[in-house]
C-alpha positions as CSV (number, residue, x, y, z in Angstrom):
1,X,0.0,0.0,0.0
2,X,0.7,3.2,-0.6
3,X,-0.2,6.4,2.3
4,X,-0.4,9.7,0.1
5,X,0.2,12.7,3.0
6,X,1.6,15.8,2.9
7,X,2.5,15.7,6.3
8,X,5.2,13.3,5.3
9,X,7.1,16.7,4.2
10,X,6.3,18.9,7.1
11,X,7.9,19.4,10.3
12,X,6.1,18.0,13.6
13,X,6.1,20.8,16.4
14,X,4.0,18.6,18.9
15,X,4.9,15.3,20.6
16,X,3.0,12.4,19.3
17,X,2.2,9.5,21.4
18,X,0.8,6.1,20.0
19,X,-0.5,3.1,22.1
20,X,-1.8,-0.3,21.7
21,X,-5.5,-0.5,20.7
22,X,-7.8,-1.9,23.1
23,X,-7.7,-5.9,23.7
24,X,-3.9,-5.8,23.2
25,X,-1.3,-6.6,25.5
26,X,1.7,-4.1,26.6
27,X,5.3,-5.1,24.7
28,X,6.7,-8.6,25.8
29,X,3.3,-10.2,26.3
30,X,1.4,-12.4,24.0
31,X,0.1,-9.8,21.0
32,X,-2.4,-12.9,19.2
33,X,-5.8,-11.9,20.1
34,X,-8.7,-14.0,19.0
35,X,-6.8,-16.5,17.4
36,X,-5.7,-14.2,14.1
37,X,-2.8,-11.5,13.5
38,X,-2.5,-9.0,11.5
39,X,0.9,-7.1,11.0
40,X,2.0,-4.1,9.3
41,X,5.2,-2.8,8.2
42,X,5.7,0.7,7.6
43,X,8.2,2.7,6.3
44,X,7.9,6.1,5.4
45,X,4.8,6.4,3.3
46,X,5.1,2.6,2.1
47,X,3.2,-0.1,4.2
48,X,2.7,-3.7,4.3
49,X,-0.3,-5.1,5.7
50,X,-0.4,-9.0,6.3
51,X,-1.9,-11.5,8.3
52,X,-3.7,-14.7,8.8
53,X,-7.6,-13.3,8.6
54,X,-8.4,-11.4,5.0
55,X,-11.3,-9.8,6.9
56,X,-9.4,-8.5,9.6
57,X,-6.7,-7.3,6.4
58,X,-9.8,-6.0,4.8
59,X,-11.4,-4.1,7.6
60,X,-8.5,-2.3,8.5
61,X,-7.2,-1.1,4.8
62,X,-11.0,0.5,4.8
63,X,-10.4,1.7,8.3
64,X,-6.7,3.3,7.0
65,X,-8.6,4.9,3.7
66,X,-11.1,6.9,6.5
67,X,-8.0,8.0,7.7
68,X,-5.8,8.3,4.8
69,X,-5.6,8.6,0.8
70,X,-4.1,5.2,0.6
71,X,-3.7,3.5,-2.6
72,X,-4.0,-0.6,-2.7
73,X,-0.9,-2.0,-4.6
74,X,-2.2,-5.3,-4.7
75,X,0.0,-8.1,-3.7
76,X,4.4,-7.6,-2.7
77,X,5.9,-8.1,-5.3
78,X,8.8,-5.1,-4.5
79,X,9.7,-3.7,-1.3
80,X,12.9,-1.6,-0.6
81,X,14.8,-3.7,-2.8
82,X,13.2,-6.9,-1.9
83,X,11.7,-8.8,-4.7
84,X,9.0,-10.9,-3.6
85,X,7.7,-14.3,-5.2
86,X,4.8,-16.3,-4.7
87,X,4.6,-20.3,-6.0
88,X,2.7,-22.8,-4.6
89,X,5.6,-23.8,-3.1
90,X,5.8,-20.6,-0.9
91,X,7.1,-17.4,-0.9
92,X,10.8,-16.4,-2.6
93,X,12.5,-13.3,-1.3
94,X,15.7,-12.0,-3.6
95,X,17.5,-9.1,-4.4
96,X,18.3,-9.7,-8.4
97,X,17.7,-6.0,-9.6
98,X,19.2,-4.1,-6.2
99,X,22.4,-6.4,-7.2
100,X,22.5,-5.1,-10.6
101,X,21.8,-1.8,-9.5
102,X,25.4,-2.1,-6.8
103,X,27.2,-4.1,-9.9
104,X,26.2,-1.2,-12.4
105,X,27.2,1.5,-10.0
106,X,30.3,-0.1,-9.2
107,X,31.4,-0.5,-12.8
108,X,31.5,-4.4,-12.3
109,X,28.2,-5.0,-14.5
110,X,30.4,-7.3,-17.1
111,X,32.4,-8.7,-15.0
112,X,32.8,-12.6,-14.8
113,X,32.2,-14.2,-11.4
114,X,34.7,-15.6,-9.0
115,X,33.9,-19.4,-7.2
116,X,33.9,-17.5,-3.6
117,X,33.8,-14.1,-2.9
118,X,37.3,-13.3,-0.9
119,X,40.4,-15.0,-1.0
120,X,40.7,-17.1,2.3
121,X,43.8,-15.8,2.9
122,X,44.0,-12.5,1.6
123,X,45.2,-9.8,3.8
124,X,43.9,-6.5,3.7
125,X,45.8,-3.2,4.9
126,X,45.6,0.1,4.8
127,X,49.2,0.8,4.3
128,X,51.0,0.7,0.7
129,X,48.1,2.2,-1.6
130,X,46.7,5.5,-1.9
131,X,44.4,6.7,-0.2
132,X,40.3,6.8,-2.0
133,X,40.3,9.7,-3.4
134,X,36.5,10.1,-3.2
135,X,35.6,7.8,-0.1
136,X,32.0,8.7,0.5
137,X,31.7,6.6,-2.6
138,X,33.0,3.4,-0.6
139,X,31.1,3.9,2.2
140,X,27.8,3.9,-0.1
141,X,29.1,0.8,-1.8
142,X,29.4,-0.9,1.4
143,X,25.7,0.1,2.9
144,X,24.7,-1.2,-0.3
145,X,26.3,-4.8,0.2
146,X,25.4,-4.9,4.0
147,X,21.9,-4.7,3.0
148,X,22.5,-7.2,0.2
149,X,23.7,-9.9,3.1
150,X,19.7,-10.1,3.8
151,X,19.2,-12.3,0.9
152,X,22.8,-13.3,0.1
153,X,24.7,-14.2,3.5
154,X,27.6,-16.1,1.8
155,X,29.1,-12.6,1.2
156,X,28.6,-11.5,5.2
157,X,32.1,-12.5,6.0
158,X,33.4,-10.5,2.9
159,X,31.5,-6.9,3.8
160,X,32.4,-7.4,7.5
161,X,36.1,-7.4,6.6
162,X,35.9,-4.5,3.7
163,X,33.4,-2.3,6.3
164,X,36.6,-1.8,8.5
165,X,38.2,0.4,5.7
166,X,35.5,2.8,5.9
């Protein structure tokens, strides 16, 4: 779903306070209530709402357009660089195009792939080159793969030893 407010772009000059709706428990106790859940995930003015009751789904996307100009997506299928899959074997998470996008900014789009990612024994140091000339361009690359680790954690071992350059 998508929430459509201008407020997204204004500045807040009053605290804002949210609690639990009635029939829910405080943080660290059970949060099932009637035997269905439903969950959503928001960031910034992109939400996902799931769950295990479509009515439940249902009543509160019409309770949220009340509220809100909302606009119904339809099902994930792409969610801050997730991709998201549905078979009838389940549900396949990947990160295929937000890949591309690091190879492409990297200048590595043609390049052919190596059996493991590091060299086991390769040593890194910071003495004997020159220094970046431009490092706020490292540091992006390297958000970039620690996000990639979500779908891809053969490479985890790889960013944690290249994030210590930053």
């Amino acid at each position: 779903m998508d929430l459509q407010n201008t407020f997204l772009h204004g500045e807040l000059l009053e605290e804002v306070y949210m609690f639990p709706p009635p029939g829910y428990r405080r943080q660290g106790e059970n949060l099932v209530r009637d035997d269905f859940i439903t969950v959503v995930l928001l960031y910034v003015d992109d939400m996902i709402i799931t769950g295990n009751d479509e009515k439940a789904i249902g009543d509160l996307k019409k309770f949220l357009n009340s509220c809100f100009k909302i606009k119904d997506l339809g099902p994930l299928k792409y969610f801050l660089g997730l991709e998201v899959a549905r078979s009838k074997a389940g549900i396949t998470i990947c990160q295929r195009k937000y890949t591309l996008v690091i190879l492409e900014e990297a200048g590595l789009l043609g390049v052919k792939p190596a059996k493991v990612p590091m060299e086991p024994d390769l040593v890194l140091t910071t003495k004997g080159s020159d220094a970046l000339k431009d490092p706020s361009r490292y540091r992006r690359l390297i958000r970039k793969l620690i996000y990639l680790t979500i779908t891809w954690p053969a490479i985890a071992y790889v960013v944690n030893t290249l994030s210590q350059f930053m």
